[in-house]
N, C-alpha and C positions, 0 to 999 in steps of 0.2 A: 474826483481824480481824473485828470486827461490822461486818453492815450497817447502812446509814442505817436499817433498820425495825427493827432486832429488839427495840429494847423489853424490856421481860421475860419474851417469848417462849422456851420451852427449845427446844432445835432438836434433832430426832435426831445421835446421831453417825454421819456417814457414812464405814462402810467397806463393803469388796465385800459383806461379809454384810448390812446393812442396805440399798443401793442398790437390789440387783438379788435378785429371789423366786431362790430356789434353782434351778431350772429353767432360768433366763435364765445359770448362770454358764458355760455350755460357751462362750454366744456371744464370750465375753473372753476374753484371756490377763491369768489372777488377779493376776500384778506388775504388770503396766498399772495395774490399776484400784486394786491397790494403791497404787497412787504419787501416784495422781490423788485418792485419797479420806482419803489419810491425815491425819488431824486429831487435835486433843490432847484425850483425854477425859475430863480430869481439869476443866473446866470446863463450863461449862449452854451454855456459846454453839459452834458449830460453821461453819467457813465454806462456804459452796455449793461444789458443784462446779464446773466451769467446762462452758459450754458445751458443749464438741465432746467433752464425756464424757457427759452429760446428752441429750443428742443422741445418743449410741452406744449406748444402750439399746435396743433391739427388743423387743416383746412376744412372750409363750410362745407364742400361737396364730398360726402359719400364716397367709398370707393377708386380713391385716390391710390396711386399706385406711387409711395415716392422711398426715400432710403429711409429704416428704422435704427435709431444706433442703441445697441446694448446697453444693459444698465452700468454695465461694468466697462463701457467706454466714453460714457457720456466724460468725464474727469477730463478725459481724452484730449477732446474740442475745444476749438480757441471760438470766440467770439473777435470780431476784429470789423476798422469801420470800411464802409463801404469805399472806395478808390475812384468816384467818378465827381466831377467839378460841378456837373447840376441834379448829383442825387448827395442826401443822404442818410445813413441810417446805419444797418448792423451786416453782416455776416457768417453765419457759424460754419466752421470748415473742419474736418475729422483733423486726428493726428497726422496720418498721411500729405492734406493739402486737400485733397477731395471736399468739393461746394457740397455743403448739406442744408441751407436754408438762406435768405435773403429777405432784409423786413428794411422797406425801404419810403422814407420822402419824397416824393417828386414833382412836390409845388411849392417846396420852401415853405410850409406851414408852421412846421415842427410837429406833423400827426402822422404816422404811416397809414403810410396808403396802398402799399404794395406788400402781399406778403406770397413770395417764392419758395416752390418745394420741389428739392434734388434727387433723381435717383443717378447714380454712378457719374455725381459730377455733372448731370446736365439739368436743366431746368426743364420739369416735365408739367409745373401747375404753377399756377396762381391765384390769388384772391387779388382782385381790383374794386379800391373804393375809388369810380371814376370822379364822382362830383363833391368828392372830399369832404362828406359832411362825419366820417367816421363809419359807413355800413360800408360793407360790400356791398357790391350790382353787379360783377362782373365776375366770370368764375372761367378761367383761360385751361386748358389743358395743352400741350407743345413737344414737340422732340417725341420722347418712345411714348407718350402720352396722349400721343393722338394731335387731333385740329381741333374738338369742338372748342366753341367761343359763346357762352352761355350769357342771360342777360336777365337779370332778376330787378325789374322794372320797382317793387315796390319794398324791395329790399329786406326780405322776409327769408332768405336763405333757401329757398325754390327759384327752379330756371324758369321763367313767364315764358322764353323765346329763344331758338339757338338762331345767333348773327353767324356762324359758320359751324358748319357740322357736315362730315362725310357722309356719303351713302351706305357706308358700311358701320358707322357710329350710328347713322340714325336706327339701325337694325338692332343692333348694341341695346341702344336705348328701349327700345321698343320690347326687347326680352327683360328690360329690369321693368317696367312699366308693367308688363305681365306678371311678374313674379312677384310682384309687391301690392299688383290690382291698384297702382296710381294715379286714380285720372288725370289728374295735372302734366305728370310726366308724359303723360301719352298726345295729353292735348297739346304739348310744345312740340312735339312731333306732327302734327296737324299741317296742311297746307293754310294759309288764314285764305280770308275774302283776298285781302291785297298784296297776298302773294300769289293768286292767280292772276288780278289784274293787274302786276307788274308783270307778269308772264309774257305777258301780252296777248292773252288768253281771253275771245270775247263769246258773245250770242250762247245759245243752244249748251256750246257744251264749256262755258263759264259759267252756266247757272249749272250746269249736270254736278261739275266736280266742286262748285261750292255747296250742294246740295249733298254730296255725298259725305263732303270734310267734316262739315255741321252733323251731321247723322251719326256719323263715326264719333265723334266728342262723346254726344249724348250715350250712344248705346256701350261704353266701355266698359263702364264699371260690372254692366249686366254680361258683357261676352266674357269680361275676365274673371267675373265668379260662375259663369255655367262651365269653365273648362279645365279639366285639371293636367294637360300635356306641359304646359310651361306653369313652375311650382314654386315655393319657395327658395328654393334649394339647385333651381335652374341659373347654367353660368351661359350667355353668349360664346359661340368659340369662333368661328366667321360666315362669312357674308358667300353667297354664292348667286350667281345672274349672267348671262351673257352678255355681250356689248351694251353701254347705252346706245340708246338709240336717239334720233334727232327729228322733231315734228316742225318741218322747212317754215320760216315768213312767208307767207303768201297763196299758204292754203288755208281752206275755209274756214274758219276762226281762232286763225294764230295771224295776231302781228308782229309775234317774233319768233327768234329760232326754239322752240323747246327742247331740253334734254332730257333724258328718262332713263329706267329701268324699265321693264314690264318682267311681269313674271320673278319680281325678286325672290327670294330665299336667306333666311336666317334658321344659321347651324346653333344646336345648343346643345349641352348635359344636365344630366341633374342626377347627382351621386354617378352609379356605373349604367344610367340608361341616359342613351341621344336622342335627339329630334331633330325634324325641319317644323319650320312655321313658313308657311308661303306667304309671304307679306304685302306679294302685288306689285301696284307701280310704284315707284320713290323720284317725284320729279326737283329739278333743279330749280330751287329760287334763290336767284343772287349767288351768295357763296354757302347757302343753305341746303341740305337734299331733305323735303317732306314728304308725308304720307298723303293716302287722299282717302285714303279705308280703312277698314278693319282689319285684321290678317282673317285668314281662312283657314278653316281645321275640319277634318271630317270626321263621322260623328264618332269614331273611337278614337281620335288622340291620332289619328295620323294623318302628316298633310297631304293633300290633294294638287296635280301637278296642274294650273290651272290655262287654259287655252285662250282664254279672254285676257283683254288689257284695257286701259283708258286710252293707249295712242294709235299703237301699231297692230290692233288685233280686230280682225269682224269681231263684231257683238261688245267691242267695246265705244267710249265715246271719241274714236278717231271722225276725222273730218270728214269719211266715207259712212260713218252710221249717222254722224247728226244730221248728214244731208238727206238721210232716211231709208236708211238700205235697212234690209228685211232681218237683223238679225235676230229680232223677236222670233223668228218662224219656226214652229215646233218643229219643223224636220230639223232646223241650222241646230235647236237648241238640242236635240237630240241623239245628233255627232258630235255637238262640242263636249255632251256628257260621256260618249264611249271615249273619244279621245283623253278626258281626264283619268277615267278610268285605264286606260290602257298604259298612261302615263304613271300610275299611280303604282300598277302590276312592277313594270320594266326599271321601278329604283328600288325593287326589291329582287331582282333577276339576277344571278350571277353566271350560268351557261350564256354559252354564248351560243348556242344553235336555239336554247329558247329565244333569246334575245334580238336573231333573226325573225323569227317567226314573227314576234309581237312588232319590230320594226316594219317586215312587211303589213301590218295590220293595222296600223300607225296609219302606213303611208295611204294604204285604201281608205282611212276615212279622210284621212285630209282630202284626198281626189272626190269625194265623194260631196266634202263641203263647196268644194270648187265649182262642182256640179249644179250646185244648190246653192254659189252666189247669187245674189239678183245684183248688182252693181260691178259696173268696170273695177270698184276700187278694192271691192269686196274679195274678188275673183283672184286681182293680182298676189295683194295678200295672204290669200292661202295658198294658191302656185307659190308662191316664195316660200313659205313654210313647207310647201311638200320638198323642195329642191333642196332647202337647207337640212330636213328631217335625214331625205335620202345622204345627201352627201356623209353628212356624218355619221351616218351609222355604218356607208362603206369603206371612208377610211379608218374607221376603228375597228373593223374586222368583223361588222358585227351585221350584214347584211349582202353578202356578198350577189344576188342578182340586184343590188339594188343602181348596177353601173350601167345595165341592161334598159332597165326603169327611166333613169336620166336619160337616155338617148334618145330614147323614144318620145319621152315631152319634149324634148328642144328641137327632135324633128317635128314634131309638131304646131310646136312655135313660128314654124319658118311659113304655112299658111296664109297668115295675116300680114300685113303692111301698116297698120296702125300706129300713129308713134308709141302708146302704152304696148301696145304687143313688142314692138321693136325694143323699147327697153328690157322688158321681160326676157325675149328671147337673148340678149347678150347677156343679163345676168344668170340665164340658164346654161348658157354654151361656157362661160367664163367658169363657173363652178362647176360643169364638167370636164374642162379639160386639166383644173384642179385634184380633182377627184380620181381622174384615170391615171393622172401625176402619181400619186401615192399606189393605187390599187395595180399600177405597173411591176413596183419594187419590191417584188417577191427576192429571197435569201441569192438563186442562182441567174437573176437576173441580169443582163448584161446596161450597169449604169447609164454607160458613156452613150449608148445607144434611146435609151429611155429620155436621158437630158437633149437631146439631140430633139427628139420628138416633140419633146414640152416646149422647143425653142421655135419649134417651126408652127407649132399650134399656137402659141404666142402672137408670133409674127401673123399669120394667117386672123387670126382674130383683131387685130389692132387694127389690119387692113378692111374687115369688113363694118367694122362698127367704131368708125372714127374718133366719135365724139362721143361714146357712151365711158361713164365714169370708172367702168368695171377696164378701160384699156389705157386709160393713167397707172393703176395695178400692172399691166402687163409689163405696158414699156416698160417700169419705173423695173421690173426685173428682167428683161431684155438688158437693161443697160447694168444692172448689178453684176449678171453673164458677163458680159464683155468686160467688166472690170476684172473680173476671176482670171480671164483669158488674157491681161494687162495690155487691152484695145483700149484704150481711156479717150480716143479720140471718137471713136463708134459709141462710148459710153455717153460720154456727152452730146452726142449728138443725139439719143435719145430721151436726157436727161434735159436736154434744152426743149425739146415738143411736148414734152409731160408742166415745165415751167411756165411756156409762152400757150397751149392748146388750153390746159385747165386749170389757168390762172382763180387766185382767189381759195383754192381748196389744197387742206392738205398733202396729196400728192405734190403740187406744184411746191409749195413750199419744204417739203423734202430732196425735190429738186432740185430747186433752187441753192439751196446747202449743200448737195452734192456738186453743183455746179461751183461753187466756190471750193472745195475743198479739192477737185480733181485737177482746178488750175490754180492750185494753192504753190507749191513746193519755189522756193525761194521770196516768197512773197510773206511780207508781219500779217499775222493773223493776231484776232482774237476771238475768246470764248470768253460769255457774260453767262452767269445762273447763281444759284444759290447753292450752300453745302449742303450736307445730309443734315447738318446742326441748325439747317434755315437762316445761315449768314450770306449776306453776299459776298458775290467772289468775279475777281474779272484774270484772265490770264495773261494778263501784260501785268498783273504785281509779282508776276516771277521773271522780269528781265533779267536779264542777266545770267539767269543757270538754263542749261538746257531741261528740256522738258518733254516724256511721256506721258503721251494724253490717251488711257487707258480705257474704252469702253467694255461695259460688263454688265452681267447680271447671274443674278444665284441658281438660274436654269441651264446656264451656260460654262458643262464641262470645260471647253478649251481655255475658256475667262480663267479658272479656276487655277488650270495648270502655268498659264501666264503670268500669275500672281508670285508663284513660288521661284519663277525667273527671275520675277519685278523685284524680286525681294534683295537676291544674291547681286542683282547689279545697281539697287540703289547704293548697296554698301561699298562698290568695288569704284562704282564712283562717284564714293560721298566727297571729295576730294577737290571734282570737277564740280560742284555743286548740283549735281543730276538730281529735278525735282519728277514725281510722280502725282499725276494729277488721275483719279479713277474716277468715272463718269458712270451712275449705274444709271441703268435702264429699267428697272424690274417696274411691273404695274404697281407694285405696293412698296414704300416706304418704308413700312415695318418689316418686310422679307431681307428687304436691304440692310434694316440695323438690327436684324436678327441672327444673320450670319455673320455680319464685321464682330458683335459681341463674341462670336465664336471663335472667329478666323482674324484676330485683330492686324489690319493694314498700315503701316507708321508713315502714309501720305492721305493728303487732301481727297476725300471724297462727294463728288457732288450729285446733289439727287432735284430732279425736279417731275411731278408727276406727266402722266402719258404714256408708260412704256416704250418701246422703241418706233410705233407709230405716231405717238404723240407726244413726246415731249419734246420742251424747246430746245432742250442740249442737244440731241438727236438729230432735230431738224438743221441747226445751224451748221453743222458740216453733212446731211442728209445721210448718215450713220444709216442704212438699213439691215446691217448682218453684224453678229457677234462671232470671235473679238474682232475688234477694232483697235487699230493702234497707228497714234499718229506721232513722229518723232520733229519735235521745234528745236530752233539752234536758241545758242544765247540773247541772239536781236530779234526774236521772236519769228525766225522765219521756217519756213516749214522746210522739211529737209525730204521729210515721205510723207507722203498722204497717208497710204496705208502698207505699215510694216507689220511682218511677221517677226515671232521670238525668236525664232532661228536668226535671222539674220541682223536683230538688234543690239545686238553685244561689237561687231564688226563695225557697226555705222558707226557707234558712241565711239570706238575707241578712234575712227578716224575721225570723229569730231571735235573731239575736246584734247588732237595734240595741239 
């Protein structure tokens, strides 16, 4: 029997071997499915399956998050054929219209090869037989489902390798690899040999961390049966680390840029008790983030805040130890034990006058290590750690002589003339006049007067330390200031020294985008990125209607209140075809489609990772502060760079008489 579509369409023949990848048949009993799929193959045309067979599919991979339909709705669901010219196959869709599964051809064989799973209408999984011989190899997760991109080399329904996976999945991963004592699972977590040496990763410390990866394989099965803190019954909940950090081409064995964590963190539960597992470093290979270690746990079940790293830390394998700095030396090793220790106390601290205490007690051993570097590189290192340690513990309120502290190292900084010292010393003064920023803005503080201050220590800094990277930062908000103050000429004038001084590096390139968007207004612009749904999108396919280009994120109160603006005047001129285009920012993807699931928005939302320092949407009109709102006429020309709500309802109405 043909469908109303099929057209000249060939439709695979569906039997058990075609429906379901090889892997998937233990889930059935084979006469079921034979009964249910049997069709006559001596014709091009094939009829669907029905429903609550098409529905009884499960994907190979575990843990799949996708839409369940009731027994009592499955009746519901249409099966219907696939609507694209070079696929085809099935689609099951609810009553409503809502995508709940997709089983598709797409080599004209007549065997599927594709088989798609929906949750609320979007595609969050997949099973791919790439090389069509009927298994899966390929196991996709996408949308509220994540990014990894799994790849099951011998096709046995196990991931061998992840081709893409986040730094926060790999963590993910690493808590179910625990929980179930997998070693497989753990070892595709694994850095390989050549994904060091794609790194570009050589000598000394390309044998260290292949030495260590290899190590870590072997010993998992034995750490994940001596430990009982992550159990059967342990769920990942997130991922917790400061910035990656970047280990430059052209120090001593790196021939390219590396990316990293140190000092990861994976959050977890298991029934009504949490944990951390400190997981280390998670470096970047390709579009991969792997381990290089074992995670670390101390000996009762609680993690240990750990002061070592493989890139950016003494006593790790940074290009300052393999060149043979002394971090073996039982004093280095016996600060860097109080330091974990101390660290260990303080994430269990909730006063906050202990909390000084142990911060200033922090800061004395870090000085202390500093004392006891034997290397330039060594030294800088943990001076950077003591500045960063201090800074933030005094803008969180949680070490208040600790602004007295800073002053005193940056004046002492100023002794030497060394270029290493010279850079130190601007990344010390730069994160102090950061710091005095915030620790200024007491309740009866007088603002206007404080801002004033931060503009002229700004200014004063930029002037003494030309070329240091820390006054790309400054300018880049010197000239955000003079936007506030609507000087756009003074703006760009410092927006143009931060493009042409520190070409090549992100500052410049946010720049550069402020530089076009400041001398945008009557000029066709466009924006290129992707959706939140990972579609692409370019903003010249809304000619024609005018258009609010909405930047936001889910941190950002005032975004918030803008929305409920955005909302009343999409309606008011739905007429004039007034399109809203929402640009989030948020570091995470998921924060993004965790709140629209709440707070649902009826315009085009576009997400591309970075945050608002790095992502490409960002940088292209050099977006640095939320909200952001740019108002485009019908011919694509910009009417405001940057408009407020208030005054957006007046522009539109004089736009679109």
């Amino acid at each position: 029997m043909l469908t109303s579509t099929a057209k000249k369409k060939v439709f695979p023949v569906m039997d058990v071997q075609t429906i379901l990848p090889t892997q998937l048949r233990f889930h059935a009993n084979r006469m079921w499915f034979c009964a249910l799929f049997l069709f006559s193959a001596s014709p091009a045309w094939a009829a669907p399956p029905s429903a609550a067979a098409a529905l009884g599919l499960k994907p190979v991979q575990d843990g799949v998050v996708y839409e369940l339909v009731k027994d009592d709705q499955v009746d519901r669901c249409t099966v219907r054929d696939i609507d694209r010219s070079d696929w085809s196959g099935w689609e099951v869709v609810a009553a409503d219209g809502t995508m709940l599964r997709r089983f598709a051809d797409t080599n004209g064989d007549k065997r599927i090869d594709l088989w798609s799973y929906f949750q609320y209408g979007v595609e969050v999984y997949r099973d791919i037989d790439a090389n069509f011989n009927g298994k899966a190899d390929q196991y996709r997760w996408m949308a509220t489902g994540g990014t990894r991109w799994g790849i099951d080399a011998n096709e046995d329904g196990t991931i061998d390798n992840w081709k893409v996976i986040s730094a926060e999945e790999t963590t993910m991963e690493l808590i179910a690899a625990l929980a179930t004592q997998n070693s497989n699972r753990f070892a595709a977590l694994l850095a390989s040999p050549a994904d060091i040496e794609n790194a570009g990763i050589r000598g000394d410390i390309q044998e260290t961390l292949t030495r260590k990866a290899a190590r870590a394989a072997v010993k998992f099965k034995e750490f994940a049966g001596s430990q009982d803190t992550v159990d059967s019954q342990s769920k990942w909940l997130q991922f917790a680390a400061t910035s990656p950090g970047l280990m430059p081409a052209g120090e001593a064995g790196f021939e390219k840029d590396v990316l990293a964590y140190e000092n990861a963190v994976a959050m977890f539960e298991s029934g009504d008790r949490s944990g951390q597992l400190l997981v280390g470093t998670i470096m970047r290979a390709g579009d991969a983030w792997k381990l290089l270690d074992l995670p670390v746990l101390a000996e009762k079940g609680e993690p240990i805040a750990q002061a070592g790293g493989n890139f950016f830390t003494p006593g790790g394998t940074s290009a300052g130890a393999a060149a043979g700095s002394n971090a073996g030396d039982t004093k280095t090793q016996i600060l860097v034990s109080k330091l974990e220790a101390i660290d260990t106390e303080m994430a269990q601290t909730t006063e906050v006058k202990d909390l000084a205490a142990q911060n200033k007690q922090r800061a004395d051993v870090v000085a202390s290590l500093i004392e006891a570097a034997t290397t330039p590189e060594e030294r800088d290192t943990w001076t950077r750690q003591l500045v960063d340690t201090v800074s933030v513990a005094v803008q969180s309120g949680a070490y208040p002589d600790g602004l007295a502290r800073l002053k005193t190292l940056a004046k002492s900084l100023g002794q030497s003339q060394s270029p290493q010292t010279e850079a130190l010393r601007a990344y010390t003064e730069y994160q102090l006049i950061g710091t005095e920023y915030i620790a200024r803005q007491s309740p009866d503080a007088d603002f206007a007067k404080i801002q004033e201050w931060w503009l002229g220590e700004l200014n004063e800094f930029a002037s003494r330390h030309p070329q240091a990277p820390e006054t790309a930062q400054a300018k880049l908000q010197l000239a955000l200031s003079k936007e506030f103050e609507g000087q756009d000429g003074d703006a760009l004038k410092f927006y143009k020294q931060v493009a042409t001084d520190f070409r090549g590096t992100g500052a410049a390139e946010r720049a550069a985008g402020a530089i076009v968007r400041l001398q945008s207004v009557g000029k066709e612009v466009d924006l290129e990125g992707t959706t939140i749904q990972g579609k692409p999108f370019r903003l010249s396919q809304l000619r024609g209607r005018p258009v609010v280009l909405h930047y936001w994120a889910t941190w950002c109160e005032p975004c918030k209140q803008d929305m409920k603006r955005l909302r009343s005047l999409q309606a008011r001129y739905q007429r004039a075809g007034l399109q809203i285009v929402g640009v989030n920012i948020d570091n995470s993807r998921e924060q993004a489609i965790a709140y629209l699931k709440e707070n649902s928005l009826p315009w085009i939302q576009l997400y591309e990772d970075g945050g608002l320092e790095g992502s490409p949407l960002a940088k292209q009109f050099g977006v640095q502060t939320l909200p952001t709102m740019m108002l485009i006429d019908s011919k694509g020309r910009v009417v405001r760079h940057n408009i407020g709500e208030a005054e957006l309802d007046d522009e539109l109405a004089e736009l679109v008489k």
